[in-house]
C-alpha positions as CSV (number, residue, x, y, z in Angstrom):
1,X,-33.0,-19.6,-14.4
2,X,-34.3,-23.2,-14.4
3,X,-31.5,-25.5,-14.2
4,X,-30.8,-28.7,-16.2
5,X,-31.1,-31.8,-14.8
6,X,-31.0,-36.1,-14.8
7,X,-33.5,-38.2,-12.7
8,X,-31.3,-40.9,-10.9
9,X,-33.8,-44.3,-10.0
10,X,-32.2,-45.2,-7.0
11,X,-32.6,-49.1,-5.5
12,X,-35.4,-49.9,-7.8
13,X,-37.5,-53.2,-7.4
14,X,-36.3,-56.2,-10.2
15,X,-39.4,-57.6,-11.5
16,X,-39.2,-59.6,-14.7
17,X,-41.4,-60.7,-17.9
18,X,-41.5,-63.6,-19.9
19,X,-43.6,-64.0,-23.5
20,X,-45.3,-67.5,-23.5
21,X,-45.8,-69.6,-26.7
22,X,-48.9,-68.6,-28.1
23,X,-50.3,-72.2,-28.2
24,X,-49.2,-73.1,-25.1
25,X,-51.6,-70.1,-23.8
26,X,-54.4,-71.2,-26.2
27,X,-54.5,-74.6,-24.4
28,X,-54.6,-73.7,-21.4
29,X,-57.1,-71.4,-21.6
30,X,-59.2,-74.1,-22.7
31,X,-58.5,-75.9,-19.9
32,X,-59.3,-73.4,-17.0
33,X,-62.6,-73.4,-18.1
34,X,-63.2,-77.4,-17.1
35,X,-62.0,-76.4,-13.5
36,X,-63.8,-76.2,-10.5
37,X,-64.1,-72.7,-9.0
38,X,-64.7,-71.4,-5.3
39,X,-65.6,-67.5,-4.2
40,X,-62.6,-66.2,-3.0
41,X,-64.7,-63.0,-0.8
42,X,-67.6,-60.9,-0.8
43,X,-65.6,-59.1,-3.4
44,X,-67.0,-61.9,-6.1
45,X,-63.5,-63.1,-6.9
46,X,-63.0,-67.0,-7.8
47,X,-60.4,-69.1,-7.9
48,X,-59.7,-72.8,-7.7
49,X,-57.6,-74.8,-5.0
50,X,-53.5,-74.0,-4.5
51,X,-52.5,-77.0,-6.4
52,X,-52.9,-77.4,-9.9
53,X,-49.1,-77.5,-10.1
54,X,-50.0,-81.3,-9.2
55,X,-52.6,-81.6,-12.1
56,X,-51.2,-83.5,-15.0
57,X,-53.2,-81.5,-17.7
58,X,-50.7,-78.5,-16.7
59,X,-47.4,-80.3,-17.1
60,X,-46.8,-78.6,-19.8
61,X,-47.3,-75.1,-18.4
62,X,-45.8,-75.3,-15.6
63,X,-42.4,-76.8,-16.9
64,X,-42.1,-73.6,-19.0
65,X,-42.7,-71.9,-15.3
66,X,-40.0,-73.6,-14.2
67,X,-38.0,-72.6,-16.8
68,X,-38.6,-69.0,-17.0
69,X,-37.5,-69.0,-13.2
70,X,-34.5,-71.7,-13.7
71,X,-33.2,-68.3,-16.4
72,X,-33.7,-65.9,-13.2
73,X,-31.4,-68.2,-11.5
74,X,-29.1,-68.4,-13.7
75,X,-28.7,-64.9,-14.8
76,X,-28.9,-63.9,-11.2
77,X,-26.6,-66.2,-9.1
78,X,-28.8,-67.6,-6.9
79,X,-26.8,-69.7,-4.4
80,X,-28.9,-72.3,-3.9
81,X,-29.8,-75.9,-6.1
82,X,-32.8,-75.0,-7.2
83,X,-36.2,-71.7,-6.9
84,X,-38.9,-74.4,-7.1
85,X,-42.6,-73.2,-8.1
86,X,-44.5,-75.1,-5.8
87,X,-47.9,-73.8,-5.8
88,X,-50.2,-72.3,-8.4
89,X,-53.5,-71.8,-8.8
90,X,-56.3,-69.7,-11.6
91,X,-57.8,-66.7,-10.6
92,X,-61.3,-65.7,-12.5
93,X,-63.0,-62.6,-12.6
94,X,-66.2,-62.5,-14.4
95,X,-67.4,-60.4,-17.0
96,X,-69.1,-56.9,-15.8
97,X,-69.6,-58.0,-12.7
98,X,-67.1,-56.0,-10.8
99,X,-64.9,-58.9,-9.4
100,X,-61.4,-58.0,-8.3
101,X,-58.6,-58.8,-5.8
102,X,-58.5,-56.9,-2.6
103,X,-54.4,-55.9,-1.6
104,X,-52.5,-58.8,-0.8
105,X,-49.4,-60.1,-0.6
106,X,-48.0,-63.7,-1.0
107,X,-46.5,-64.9,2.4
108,X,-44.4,-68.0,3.0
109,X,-42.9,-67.3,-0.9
110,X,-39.6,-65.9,-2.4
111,X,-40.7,-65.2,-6.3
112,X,-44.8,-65.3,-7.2
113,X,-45.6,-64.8,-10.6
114,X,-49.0,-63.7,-12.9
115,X,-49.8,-65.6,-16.0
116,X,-52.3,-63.6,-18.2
117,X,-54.5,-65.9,-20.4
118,X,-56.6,-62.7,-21.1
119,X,-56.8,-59.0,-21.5
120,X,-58.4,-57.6,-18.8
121,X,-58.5,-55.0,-15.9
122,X,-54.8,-54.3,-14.7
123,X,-52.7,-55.4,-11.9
124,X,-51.9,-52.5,-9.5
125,X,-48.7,-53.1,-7.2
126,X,-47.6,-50.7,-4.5
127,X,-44.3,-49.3,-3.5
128,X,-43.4,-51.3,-0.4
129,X,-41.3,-48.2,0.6
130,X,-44.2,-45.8,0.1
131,X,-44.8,-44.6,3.4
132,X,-41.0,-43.3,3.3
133,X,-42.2,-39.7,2.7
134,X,-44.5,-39.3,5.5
135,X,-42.3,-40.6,7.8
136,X,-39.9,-37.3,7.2
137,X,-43.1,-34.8,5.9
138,X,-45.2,-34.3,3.6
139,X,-45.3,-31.8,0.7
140,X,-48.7,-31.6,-1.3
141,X,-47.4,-32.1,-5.2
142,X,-45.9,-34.5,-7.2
143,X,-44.7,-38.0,-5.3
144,X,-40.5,-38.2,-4.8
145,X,-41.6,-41.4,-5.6
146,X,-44.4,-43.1,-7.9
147,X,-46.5,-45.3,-5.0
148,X,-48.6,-47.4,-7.7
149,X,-47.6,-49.1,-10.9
150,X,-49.9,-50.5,-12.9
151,X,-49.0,-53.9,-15.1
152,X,-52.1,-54.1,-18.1
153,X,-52.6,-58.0,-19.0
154,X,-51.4,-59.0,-22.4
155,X,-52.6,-62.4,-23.3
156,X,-49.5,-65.2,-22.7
157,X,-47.6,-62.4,-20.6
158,X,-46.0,-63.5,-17.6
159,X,-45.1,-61.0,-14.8
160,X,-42.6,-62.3,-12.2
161,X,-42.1,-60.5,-9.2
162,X,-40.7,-60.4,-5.3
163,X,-43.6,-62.0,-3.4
164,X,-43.1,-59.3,-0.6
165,X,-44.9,-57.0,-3.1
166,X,-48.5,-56.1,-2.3
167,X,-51.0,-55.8,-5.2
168,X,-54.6,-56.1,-6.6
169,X,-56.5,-55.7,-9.8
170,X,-59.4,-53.3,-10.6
171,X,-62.8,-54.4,-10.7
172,X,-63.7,-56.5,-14.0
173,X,-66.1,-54.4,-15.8
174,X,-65.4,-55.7,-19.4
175,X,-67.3,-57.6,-21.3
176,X,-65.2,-60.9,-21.1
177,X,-64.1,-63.4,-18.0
178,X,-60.4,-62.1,-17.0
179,X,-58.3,-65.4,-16.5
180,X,-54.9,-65.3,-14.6
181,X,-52.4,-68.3,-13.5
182,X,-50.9,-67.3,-10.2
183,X,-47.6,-69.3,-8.6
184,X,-45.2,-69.4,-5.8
185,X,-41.7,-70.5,-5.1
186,X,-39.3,-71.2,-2.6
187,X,-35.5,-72.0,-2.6
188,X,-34.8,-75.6,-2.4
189,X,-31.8,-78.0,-1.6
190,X,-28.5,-76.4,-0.3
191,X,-28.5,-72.9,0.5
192,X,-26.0,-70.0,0.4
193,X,-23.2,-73.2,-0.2
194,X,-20.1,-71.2,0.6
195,X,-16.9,-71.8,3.2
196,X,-15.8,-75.3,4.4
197,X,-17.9,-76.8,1.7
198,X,-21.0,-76.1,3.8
199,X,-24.5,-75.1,3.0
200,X,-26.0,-72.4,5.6
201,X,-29.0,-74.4,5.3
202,X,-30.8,-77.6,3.7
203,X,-34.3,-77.1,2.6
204,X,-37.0,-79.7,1.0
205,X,-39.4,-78.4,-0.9
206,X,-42.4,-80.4,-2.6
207,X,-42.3,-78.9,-6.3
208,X,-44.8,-79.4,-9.3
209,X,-42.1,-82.2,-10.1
210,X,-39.2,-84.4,-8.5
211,X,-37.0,-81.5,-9.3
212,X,-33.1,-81.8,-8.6
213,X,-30.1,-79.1,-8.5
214,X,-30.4,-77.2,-11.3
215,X,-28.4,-78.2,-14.4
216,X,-26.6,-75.1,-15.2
217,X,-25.4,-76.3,-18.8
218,X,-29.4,-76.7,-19.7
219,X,-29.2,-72.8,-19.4
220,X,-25.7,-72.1,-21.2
């Protein structure tokens, strides 16, 4: 006789998702089509340059980036002054043409994020851990463990996530231009501040703004 039974989602991966004002993604989307695009690969993918943190037409946008990951921090305990975004940069994929992102990861970050402007072909991310079964043995079947989850672009969604995580899109066979904002960040000022009034470690990072320790009663 079949038993009953609970499923128990051990260690699972935080990721988080914010809602941008719907204006806010109206302008912008206006404004990533007066940027200046490079091929990313042979794949057809184009995006511009890593810094449009640093363009002033983007303030705007990326304060509200800041602020989505200044809540993180705050609702999570960081222990440090400040998670700084500190590059970004727009992704295009255009319309029926096949373009997509090959797997990739985002090195030398702590948090990346995705900011959807459009609908479009979805994000695939992969289970860092899913090699874990083959290294005991494999059983043909259903997974122990779901190896891809797929995140469908909503327009003004933005998906935050642990930049360790490898991911790509499908190919863009739709009849519009998919658009995505992608960012970075890295912890900033004192680190892990703890006994004798010491920090474990000091780090400077240049950040869309002149950013200081975070103000924790902005985010009471």
């Amino acid at each position: 006789m079949r038993q009953k039974y609970s499923t128990v989602n051990m260690f699972p991966i935080r990721c988080f998702s914010f809602k941008a004002p719907e204006d806010l993604t109206e302008s912008t989307l206006e404004k990533v089509n007066q940027l200046e695009y490079r091929c990313y690969n042979g794949d057809g993918g184009v995006g511009t340059s890593l810094d449009i943190h640093k363009n002033p037409d983007f303030y705007d946008l990326h304060e509200w980036f800041q602020r989505c990951v200044d809540s993180l921090h705050v609702d999570n305990g960081w222990n440090c002054d400040r998670i700084v975004v500190n590059k970004s940069w727009v992704n295009r994929s255009d319309a029926e043409t096949g373009h997509h992102h090959t797997p990739h990861r985002h090195p030398m970050s702590w948090l990346s994020g995705i900011y959807y402007l459009t609908e479009g072909a979805p994000t695939i991310f992969v289970d860092p851990l899913s090699q874990r079964e083959w290294a005991q043995f494999h059983i043909d079947g259903g997974p122990i463990t779901d190896a891809t989850q797929y995140i469908h672009p909503k327009a003004g969604g933005l998906f935050v996530f642990p930049s360790y995580m490898i991911h790509s899109t499908d190919p863009n066979f739709d009849a519009c231009n998919r658009f995505s904002i992608a960012f970075n960040t890295f912890p900033s000022g004192a680190l892990n501040f703890g006994g004798w009034d010491q920090a474990m470690a000091k780090v400077q990072v240049e950040g869309w703004a002149d950013l200081g320790p975070l103000n924790l009663s902005d985010y009471s």
